[in-house]
N, C-alpha and C positions, 0 to 999 in steps of 0.2 A: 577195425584194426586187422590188418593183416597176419597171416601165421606164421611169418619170419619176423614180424614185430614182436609175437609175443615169444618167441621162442627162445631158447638158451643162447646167454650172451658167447659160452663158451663155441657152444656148435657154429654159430652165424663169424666170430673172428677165426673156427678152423675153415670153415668153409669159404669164407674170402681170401683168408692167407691162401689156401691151398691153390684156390682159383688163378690168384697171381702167380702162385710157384709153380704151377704146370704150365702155364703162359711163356712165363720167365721160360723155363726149362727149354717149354716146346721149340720156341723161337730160337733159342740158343742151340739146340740141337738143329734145325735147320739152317742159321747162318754156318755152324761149321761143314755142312755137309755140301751146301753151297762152295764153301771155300775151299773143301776137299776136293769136289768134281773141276772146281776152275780150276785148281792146281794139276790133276792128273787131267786135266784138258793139257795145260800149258807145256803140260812136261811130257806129256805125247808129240805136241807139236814140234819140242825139241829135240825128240830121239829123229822125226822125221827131217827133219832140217839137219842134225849130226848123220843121218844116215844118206843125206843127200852130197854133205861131205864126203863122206866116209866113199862116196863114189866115184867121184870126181879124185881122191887121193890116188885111186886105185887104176885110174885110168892112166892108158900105155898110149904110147903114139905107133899106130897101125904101120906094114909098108910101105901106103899110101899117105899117108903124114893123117890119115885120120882118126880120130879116137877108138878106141880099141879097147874093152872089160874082158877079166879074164874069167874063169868061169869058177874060181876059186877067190871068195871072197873074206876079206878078216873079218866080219859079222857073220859069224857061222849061224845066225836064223835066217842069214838069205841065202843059204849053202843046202841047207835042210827043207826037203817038199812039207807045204802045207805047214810052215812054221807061224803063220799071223806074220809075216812082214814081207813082201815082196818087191820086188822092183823090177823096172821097165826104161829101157833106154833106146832112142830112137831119132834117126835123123831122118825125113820124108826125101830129103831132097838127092840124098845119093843113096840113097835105098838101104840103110846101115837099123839092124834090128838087132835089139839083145835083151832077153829077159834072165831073170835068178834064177837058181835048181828051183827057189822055195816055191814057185809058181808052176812046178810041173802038175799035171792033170787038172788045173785048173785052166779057165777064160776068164782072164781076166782083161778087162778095157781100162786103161790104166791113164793111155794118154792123151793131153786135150793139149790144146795149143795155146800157149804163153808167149809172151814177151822174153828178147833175153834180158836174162839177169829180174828177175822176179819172180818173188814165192808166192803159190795159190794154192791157198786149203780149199778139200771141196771133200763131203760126204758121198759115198758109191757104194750102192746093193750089187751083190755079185748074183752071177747067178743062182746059187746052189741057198741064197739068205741072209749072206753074211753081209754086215756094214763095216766098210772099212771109211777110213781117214785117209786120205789122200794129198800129198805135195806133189808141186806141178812144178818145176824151174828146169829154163832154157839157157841155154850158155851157147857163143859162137865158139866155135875150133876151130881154126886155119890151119890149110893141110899145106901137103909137098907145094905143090902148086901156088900157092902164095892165096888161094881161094878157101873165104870161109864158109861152115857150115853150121845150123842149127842144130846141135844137139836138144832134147826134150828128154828130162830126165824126172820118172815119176816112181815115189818111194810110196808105200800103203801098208797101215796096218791095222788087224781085224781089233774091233771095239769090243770085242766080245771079254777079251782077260783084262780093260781096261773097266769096262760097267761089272762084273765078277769082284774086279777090287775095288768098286764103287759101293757095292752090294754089300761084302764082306763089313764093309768100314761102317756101313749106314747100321746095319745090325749090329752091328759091337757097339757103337755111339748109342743109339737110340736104349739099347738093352744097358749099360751103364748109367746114361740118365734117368731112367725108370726104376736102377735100384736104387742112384744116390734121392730122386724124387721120394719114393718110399720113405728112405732113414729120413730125408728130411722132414715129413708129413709127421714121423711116429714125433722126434724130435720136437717137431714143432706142435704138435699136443700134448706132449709134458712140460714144455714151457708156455705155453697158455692153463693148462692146468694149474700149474706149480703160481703163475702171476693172478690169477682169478680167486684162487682159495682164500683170499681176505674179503674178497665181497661174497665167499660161501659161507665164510665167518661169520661177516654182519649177518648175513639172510637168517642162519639156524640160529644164532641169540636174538634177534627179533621176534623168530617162532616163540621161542624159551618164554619170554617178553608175551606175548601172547597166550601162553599157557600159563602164565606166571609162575611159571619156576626158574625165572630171573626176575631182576628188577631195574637192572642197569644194563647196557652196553660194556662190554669187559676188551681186554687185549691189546695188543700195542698193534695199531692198526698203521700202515704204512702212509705216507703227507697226505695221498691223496685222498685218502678216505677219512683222516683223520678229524678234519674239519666237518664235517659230515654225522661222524660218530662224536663229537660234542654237540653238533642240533639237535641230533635225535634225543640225547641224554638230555639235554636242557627243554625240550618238549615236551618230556617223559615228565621230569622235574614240574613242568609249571602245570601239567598238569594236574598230579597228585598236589601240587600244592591250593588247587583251583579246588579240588574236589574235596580236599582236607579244609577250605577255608568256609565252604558253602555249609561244612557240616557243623564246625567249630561257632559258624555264626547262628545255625541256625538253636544249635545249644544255648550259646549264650543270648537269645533274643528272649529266647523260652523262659532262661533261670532271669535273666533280667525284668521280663514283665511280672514273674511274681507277684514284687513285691507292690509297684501299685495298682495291678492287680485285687489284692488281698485290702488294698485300703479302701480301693474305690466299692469294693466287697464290703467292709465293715463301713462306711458312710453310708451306702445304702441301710444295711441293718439298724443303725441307731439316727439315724437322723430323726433330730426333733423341733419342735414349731419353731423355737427359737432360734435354730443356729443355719440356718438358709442361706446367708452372706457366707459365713465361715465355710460351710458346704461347699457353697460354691466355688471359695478362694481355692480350697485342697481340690478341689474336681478341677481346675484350670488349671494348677501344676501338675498335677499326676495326668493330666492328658498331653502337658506338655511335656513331661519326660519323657512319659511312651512316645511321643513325636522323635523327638530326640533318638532313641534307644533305637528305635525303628529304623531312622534316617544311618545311622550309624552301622549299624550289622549288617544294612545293605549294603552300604557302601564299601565294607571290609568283602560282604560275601562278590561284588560284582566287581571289584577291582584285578584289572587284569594281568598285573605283574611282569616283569621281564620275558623275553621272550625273543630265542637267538635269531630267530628269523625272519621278527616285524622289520616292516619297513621303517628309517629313522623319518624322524622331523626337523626343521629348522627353528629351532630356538629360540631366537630373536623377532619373528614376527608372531612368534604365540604372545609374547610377551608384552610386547607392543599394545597389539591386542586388549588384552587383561589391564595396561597401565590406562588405555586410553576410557576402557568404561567404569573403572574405581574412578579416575577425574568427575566423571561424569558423577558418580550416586555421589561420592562427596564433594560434589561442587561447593556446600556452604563451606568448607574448612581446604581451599587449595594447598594441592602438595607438588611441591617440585619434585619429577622426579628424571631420575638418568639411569643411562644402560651402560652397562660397560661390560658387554657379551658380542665375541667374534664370531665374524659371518658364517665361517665354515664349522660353529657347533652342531650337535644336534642329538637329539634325545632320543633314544633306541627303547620304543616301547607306545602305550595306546595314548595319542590325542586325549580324550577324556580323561585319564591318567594324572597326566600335566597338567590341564587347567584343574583340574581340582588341586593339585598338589600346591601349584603356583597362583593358584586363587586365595586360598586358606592362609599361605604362606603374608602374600601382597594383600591382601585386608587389612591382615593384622599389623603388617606396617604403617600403610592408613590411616585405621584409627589410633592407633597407640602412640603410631610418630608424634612429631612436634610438628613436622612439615617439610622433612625431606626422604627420601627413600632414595637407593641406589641399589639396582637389579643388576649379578654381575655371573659372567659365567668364566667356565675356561674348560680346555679336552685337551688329554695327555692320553699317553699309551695303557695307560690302568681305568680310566673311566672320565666320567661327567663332573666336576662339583660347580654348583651351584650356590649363590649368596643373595641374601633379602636382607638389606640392612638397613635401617631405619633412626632418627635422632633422637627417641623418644627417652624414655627413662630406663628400659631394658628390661633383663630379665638375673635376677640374683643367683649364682650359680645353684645357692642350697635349695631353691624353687624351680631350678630346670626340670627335675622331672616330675613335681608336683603338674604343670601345666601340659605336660604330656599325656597324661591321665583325663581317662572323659570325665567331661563335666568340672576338671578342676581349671582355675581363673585365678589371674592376679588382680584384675580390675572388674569387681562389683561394680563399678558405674555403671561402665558402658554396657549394649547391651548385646547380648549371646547365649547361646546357649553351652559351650565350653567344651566342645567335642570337636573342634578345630584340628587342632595341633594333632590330637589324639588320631584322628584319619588319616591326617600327612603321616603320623607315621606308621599307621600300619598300611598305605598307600608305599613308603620309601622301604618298607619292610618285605613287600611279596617282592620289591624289584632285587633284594639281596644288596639291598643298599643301605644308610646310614644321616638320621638326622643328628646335628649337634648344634648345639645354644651357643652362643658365645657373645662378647663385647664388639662392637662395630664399632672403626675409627671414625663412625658419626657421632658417637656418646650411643647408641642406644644397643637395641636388639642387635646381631648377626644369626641369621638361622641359616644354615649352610647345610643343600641336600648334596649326599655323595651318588651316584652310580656306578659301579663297577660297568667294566665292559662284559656282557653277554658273553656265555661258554662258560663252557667248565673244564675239569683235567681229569675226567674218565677214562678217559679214549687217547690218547697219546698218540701225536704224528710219528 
């Protein structure tokens, strides 16, 4: 496992958030500044194009009918030497030259040959370093003479206070986004903070839990964890219920062999020539109780109980199951029998479980029936119930919970050992669930197992 695997869930969502928000940020501060240099590109391009205007407005018609700049111009930075804007105007063909004050003490090569009536930007290092921006448009003039002439009219100006406010702007940008970056960073670790603190909850009551100086999950923990903090609790629960049941059994196995124990003791001691058969009769009961006893406290101690986050079972082919090998052992006495349990039930707890529950249950319908039995389920929002009903003769309410009790029987005939019912329900007992007797509209028995739905309300969504 890697060391970002195991490491703080807190640190690894600031250190991805943050990843993203310098990303976010970064890229955002370079599309603006992108958008900032196109824009003081564009808008360069259009003082040069207005100042290409601004020339052509200016211009006079000569004696000669030909173009003519005077040497005072309304954009006083083309008035002013060495102002970053210059201008050059020039006709080759009748020898006509004129540049701006702003070009004094400078060489600058300004003009290149165009078409008329077309604008050409074009990049020019002067001598002395400087890069200027450069417009190039020709225009015809027709003079006295009725004869036109090319004028070449070239405006330029230095990039230098254009990249300075490109500069200025990139430093102001970038240093604003690094402080709003920052507040958002601190921000955004007190809201990861402040949302993670109920899974620091869980973590330190778990500890507690651990040292046992808790015993439960506590706090009203938020939906997501909520369900979460009821598994744990019901884990916690089955548990200590698992571990209080292995003890409880192993008590009562102990006080329970006792007693034949102490008899199989005193037959030993007094046995005499004559009573050998009799001997024998009380040593085959009292080996069969301990049978009994034995079979029974295991069964309490190994049963597994509810449990929020077993996998469920489908219902209806356990069942099946179970009805199809009772047919079989009591093949001499056939029982019709029927289901009437929906496909999508299902039993949330251990396979072995069940068939014990539903063995014990489905016997006793068997033999005690007359000859019908009907196995019936249903699931609602609160749990499982379950019905084993049978035609037989029943069971008398004032004896219900006589046969719940080990080893108590309504029917001496047949043959058992009467700790049945008594497993089913300390079996329907670990799941927090509920048997009840009752009259079946077959005339006989109804024993109807309940289940509650797994959870509990420790832990509150």
């Amino acid at each position: 496992m890697s060391g970002a695997a195991r490491g703080s869930i807190h640190l690894r969502l600031l250190l991805a958030a943050s990843l993203v928000l310098t990303a976010f940020l970064g890229l955002t501060g370079l599309a603006l500044d992108k958008a900032f240099r196109s824009a003081a590109q564009e808008a360069l391009r259009a003082r040069l194009k207005s100042s290409v205007y601004g020339l052509l407005a200016a211009a006079e018609e000569g004696p000669s009918g030909q173009l003519s700049l005077p040497q005072t111009l309304p954009d006083p930075r083309l008035n002013l030497p060495d102002s970053g804007l210059y201008a050059k105007v020039a006709a080759p063909s009748i020898g006509y030259h004129w540049r701006s004050a702003s070009t004094l003490g400078r060489e600058l090569d300004l003009l290149q040959t165009v078409y008329p009536g077309e604008f050409r930007y074009r990049y020019q290092r002067t001598a002395g370093g400087s890069e200027l921006l450069v417009l190039d448009f020709a225009v015809n003039w027709e003079g006295n003479d009725g004869r036109g002439s090319l004028y070449i009219l070239a405006v330029g100006e230095d990039l230098r206070s254009q990249r300075e406010q490109i500069e200025a702007f990139r430093n102001s940008l970038f240093g604003w986004l690094g402080g709003v970056a920052l507040l958002l960073l601190l921000a955004q670790g007190w809201v990861l903070r402040w949302g993670l603190k109920p899974l620091r909850t869980l973590a330190g009551e778990l500890g507690q839990i651990e040292d046992g100086a808790r015993e439960r999950l506590s706090g009203n923990y938020p939906r997501e964890l909520g369900g979460l903090a009821r598994s744990l609790n019901s884990l916690i629960r089955h548990a200590e219920t698992r571990q209080r049941r292995y003890r409880d059994s192993l008590g009562d196995l102990a006080h329970s062999l006792k007693t034949p124990l102490a008899i199989l003791r005193n037959l030993a001691d007094h046995q005499g020539a004559g009573e050998a058969v009799h001997c024998q009769r009380v040593l085959a009961e009292q080996v069969t109780r301990m049978d009994q006893i034995v079979g029974h406290q295991l069964q309490r101690a190994v049963a597994s109980g509810r449990v929020t986050l077993a996998s469920s079972l489908t219902l209806k082919p356990v069942v099946e199951r179970l009805a199809r090998s009772l047919a079989k052992v009591y093949r001499e006495r056939p029982v019709r029998w029927e289901l009437a349990i929906d496909d999508g039930c299902r039993f949330r707890g251990d396979e072995g479980d069940l068939m014990e529950l539903l063995g014990n249950l489905m016997d006793n319908a068997w033999k005690y029936g007359g000859g019908r039995v009907r196995i019936g389920a249903r699931e609602d929002p609160q749990g499982l119930e379950l019905h084993v009903e049978d035609d037989g003769r029943g069971i008398p309410e004032d004896q219900a919970q006589e046969v719940l009790r080990r080893g108590g029987r309504m029917d001496q005939q047949q043959p058992g050992q009467g700790i049945g019912l008594a497993v089913v329900q300390d079996l329907i007992s670990a799941y927090g669930g509920e048997l009840r007797i009752g009259r079946s509209e077959l005339g006989g028995a109804d024993m109807t197992l309940i289940f509650p739905l797994p959870g509990g309300s420790e832990a509150t969504a």
